[in-house]
N, C-alpha and C positions, 0 to 999 in steps of 0.2 A: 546619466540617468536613463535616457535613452535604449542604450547598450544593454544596462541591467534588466530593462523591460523587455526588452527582444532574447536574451537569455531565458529569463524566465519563463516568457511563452515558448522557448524550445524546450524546454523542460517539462512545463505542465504538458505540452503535446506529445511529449515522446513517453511520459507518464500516461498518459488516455489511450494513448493506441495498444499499450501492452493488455496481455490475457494474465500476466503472472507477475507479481513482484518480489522484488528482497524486502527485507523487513523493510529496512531505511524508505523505499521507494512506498511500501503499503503504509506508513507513517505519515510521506508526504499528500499519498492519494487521500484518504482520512481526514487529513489534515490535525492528526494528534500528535503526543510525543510518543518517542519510543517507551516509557512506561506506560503511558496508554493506552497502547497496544498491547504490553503483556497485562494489563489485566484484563483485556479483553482474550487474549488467548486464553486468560487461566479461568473465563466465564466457558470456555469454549467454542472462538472460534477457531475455524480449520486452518489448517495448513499441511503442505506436503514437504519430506526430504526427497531428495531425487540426487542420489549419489553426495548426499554430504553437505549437500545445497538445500537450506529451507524456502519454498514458497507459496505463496499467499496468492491464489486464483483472487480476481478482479469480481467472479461472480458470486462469489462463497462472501466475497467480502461484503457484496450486499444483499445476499440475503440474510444472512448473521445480523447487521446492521439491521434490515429490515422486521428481523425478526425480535429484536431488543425493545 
């Protein structure tokens, strides 16, 4: 139990410090599921490809949010 808790908080902290996430990691930030998320994309929120790789700025994610 312990263990699982000290995981998690490395997770959540290495999730808070990024600028940018994969979808999976913008899902956990949110705290939705991944359809969640695409309907949120298909309302219009942002994201970028960068060589093939989609992602999802930390601040775009809240102002979208903020802006809903």
């Amino acid at each position: 139990m312990v263990t699982d808790s000290i995981s998690k908080a490395r997770k959540d902290a290495s999730i808070n410090s990024k600028d940018f996430f994969r979808k999976k990691e913008a899902c956990i930030y949110l705290g939705v599921s991944n359809n969640t998320l695409d309907k949120f994309l298909a309302m219009g929120m942002p994201y970028h490809v960068v060589r093939g790789i989609t992602l999802y700025s930390k601040e775009e994610i809240k102002q979208f949010v903020l802006e809903q």
